[in-house]
N, C-alpha and C positions, 0 to 999 in steps of 0.2 A: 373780623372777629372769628370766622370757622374758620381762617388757617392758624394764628394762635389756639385756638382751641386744640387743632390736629396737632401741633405742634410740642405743644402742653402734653396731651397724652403719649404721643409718642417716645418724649423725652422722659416720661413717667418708667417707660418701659425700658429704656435703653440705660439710663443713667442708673435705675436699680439704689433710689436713695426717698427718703419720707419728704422731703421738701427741698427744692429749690427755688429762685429767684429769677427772674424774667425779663431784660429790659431791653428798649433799643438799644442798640450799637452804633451803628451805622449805616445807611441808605448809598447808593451809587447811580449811573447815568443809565442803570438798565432797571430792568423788576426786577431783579435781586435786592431783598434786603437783608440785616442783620442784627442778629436778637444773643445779648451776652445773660450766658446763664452762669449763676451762682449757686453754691452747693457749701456746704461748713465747710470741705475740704477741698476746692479748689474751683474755678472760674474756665467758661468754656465758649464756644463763639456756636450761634447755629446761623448756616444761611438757610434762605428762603428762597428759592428760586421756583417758581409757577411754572411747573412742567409746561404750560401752554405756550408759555414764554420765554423759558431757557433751556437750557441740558446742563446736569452735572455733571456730566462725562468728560470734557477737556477739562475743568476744572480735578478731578480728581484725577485726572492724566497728567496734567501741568504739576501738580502738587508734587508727583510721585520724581517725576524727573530732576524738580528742585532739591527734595530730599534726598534725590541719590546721588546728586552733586554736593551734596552737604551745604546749604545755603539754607536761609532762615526764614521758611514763610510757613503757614498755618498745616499741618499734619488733620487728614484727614483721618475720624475717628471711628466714626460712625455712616454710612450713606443708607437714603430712602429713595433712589433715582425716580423710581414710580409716583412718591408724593412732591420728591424736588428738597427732601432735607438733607443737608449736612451736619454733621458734627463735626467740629472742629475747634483746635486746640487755639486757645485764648491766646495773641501777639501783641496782647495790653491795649494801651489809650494813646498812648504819645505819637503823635507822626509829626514828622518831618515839619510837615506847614507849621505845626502848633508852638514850634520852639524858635523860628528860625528869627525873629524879633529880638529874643533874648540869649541866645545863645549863639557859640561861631560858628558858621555856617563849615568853617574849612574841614575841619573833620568828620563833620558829618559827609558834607560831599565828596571828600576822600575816600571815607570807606563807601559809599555809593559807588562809585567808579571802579574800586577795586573789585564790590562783590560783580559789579554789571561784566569787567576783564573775566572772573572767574566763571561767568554763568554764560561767557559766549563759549571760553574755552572748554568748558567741560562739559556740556551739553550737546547733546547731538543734532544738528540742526534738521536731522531728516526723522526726527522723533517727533514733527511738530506738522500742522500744512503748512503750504506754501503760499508767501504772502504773492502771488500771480499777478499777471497784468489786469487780469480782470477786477481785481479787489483794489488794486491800488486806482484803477479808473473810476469807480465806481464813489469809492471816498472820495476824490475828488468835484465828483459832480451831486457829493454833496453842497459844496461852494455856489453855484448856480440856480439852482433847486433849491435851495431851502435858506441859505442867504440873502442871495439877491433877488429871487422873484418869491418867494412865501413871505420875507420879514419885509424886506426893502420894495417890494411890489416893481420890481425892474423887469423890462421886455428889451432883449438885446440883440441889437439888429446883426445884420448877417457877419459883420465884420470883428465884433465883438467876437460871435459865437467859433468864429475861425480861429481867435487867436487862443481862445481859451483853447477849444480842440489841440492847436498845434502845441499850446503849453505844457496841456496833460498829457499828450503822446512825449515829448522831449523830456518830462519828471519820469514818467513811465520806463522809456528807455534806460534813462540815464542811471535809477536807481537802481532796477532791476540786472544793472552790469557791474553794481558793487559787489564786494565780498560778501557773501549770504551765510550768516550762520542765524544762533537761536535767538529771537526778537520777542523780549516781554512786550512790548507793543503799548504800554503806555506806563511807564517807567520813569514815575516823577514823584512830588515832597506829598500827595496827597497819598498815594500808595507805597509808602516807605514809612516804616515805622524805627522808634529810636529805640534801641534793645542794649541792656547792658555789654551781653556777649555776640557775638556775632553778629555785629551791626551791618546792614539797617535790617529789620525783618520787612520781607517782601509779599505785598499784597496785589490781588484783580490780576490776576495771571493769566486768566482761561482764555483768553484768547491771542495766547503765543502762536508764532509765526515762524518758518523758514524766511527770512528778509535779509536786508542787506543792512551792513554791518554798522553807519551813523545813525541809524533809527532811533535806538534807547538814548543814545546819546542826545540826540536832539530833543527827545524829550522831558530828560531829565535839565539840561541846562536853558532852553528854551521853553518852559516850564510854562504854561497858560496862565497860571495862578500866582507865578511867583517871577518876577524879572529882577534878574542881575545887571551887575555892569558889566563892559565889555572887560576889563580888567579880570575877574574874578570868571570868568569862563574860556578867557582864553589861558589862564593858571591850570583852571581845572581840566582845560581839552590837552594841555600839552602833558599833565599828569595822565589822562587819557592813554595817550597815544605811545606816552615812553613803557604803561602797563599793559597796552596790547601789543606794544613792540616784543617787549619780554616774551607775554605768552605765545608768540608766535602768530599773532592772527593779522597782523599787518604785513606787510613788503615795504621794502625802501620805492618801489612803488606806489603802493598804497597810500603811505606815510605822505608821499609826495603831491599826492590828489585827492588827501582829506579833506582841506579846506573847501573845496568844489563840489565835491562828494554829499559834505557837512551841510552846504547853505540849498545843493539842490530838495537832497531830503525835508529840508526843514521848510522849503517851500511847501513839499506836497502835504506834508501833514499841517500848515497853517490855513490852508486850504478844506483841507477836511476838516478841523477842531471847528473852524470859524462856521462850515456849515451842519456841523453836529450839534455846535452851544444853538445852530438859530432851532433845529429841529427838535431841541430838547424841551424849549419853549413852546414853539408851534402843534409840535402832535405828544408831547408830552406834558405840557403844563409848567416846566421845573423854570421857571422864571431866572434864578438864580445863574444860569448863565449866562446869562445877557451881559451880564457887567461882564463878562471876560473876554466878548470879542473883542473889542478895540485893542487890548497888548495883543491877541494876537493878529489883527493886522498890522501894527503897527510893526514886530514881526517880519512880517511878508511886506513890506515895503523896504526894510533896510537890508533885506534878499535880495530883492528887486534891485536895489540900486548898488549890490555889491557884484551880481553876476551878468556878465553881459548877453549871456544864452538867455534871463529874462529882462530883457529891456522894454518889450513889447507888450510883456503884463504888466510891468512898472507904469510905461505910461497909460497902460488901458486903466488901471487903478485910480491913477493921479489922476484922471480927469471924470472919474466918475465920482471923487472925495467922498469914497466910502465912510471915514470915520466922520464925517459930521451926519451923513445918513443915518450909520447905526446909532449913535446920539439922540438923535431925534424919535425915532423908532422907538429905542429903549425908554425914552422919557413918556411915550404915549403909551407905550404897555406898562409899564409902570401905575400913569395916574387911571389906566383898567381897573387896575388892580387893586388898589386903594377904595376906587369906587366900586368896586364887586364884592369887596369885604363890609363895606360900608352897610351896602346894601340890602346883604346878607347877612345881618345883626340887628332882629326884628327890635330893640331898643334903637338904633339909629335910623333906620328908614323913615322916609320923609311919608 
């Protein structure tokens, strides 16, 4: 309640109006939250970011780059870095997840594709850090750590641990020798909003990357949240590929070792989603992940058996049958959780 309150006054002072309106927005996988303010003459977004726990500095760096490529994401209005507020301009309600049941999916992920061709072209990839070995290792051994030995309670003997090693050094390499330009870094139907003009408007930017160049890609069509068919992605990868052919960011080279490029990338990041959703749980509380590991290993299996550079984590997988583990897992924090609420509803306690 004292950062609403701080929030409250500050927006008194900044807005320079007798009344406005105050509501949640939306919540994400970090301490950032967001509070949509209303005013008679227009609608505005504040984030909340707990100086203890974030910086609006890339985020108001990220913004600035978007905007000067002309691409549609939230214009920063107002900043308090010292309290951690933003002002920012209202990208409405509708995202991507919310319609994609009822509406076609193809235009919307068209022009997704196009603006991602435009924001690698036009963006400078040395305006950003660099996605390094160190980071890309480090996400990785999220998978081990907070997967397998916090959720699934696994101790992996020496042979395990070698293969992982030699996996993560070979995504490492491998990635790190693609084409690198600007990488929104998580780049899918949750962070994509549906806007009349310049579609999609583009959200959770701050922590763009110098990387290599299948990343958003992978993201956006290997979707944690959202699974297509292979038909309807391999449509949208070769629309892809003929619009970073255009803008010049491919080679007949490139073009040639995208597919490879494609399934290694999307190894490492199924790897890190899968031990982010378990850590999101375990040291953050947000349960709500948990149902999303299994598509993405499911995922990183059909990687596994398409690339013969991982054969070795395919079988390490297949014989460990992760997704009945996390199944089980899931089911037991679950009936926690039922029983913790239960408990905690001095009417139901026994």
């Amino acid at each position: 309640m004292q950062r609403e309150h701080q929030i409250r006054a500050w927006l008194s002072g900044v807005l320079n109006v007798g009344e406005f309106g105050l509501e949640p927005a939306s919540a994400d996988a970090s301490f950032r939250r967001y509070l949509r303010v209303t005013t008679e003459q227009a609608s505005f977004v504040v984030m909340d970011a707990p100086p203890a726990h974030e910086d609006t500095g890339p985020f108001c760096h990220v913004a600035k780059l978007l905007a000067d490529a002309e691409l549609n994401a939230p214009r920063v209005i107002k900043a308090d870095s010292e309290r951690g507020f933003l002002l920012l301009s209202d990208m409405g309600t509708v995202r991507y997840v919310d319609v994609l049941e009822t509406q076609d999916p193809d235009p919307l992920y068209t022009d997704a594709i196009d603006r991602l061709v435009h924001m690698q072209s036009r963006i400078p990839a040395t305006a950003v850090p660099d996605y390094d070995a160190e980071l890309l290792l480090f996400e990785m051994r999220l998978f081990p750590d907070w997967l397998l030995d916090k959720h699934l309670g696994m101790s992996l003997d020496s042979t395990s641990q070698d293969t992982l090693t030699k996996t993560f050094d070979l995504l490492c390499r491998e990635t790190r020798s693609q084409e690198l330009v600007f990488v929104h870094r998580d780049y899918h139907a949750r962070n994509l909003m549906v806007c009349p003009q310049n579609n999609p408007g583009i959200l959770d930017f701050q922590d763009a990357v110098r990387g290599p160049i299948t990343y958003d890609l992978v993201s956006l069509l290997r979707d944690a949240y959202v699974h297509w068919s292979p038909e309807q992605t391999e449509r949208w990868t070769a629309h892809y590929l003929d619009a970073a052919g255009d803008a010049g960011l491919l080679s007949d080279e490139g073009r040639a070792r995208f597919p490879r490029d494609y399934d290694l990338m999307a190894a490492q990041r199924h790897l890190k989603v899968a031990g982010i959703f378990a850590r999101l749980w375990h040291r953050d509380g947000k349960a709500q992940y948990l149902d999303h590991i299994p598509l993405t290993l499911r995922y990183l299996d059909e990687v596994c058996e398409r690339q013969p550079a991982l054969n070795r984590l395919g079988q390490l997988l297949d014989s460990w049958d992760l997704c009945a583990r996390v199944q089980t897992r899931n089911d037991e924090a679950r009936e926690r959780r039922v029983e913790s609420a239960t408990t905690s509803d001095g009417s139901l306690a026994s």
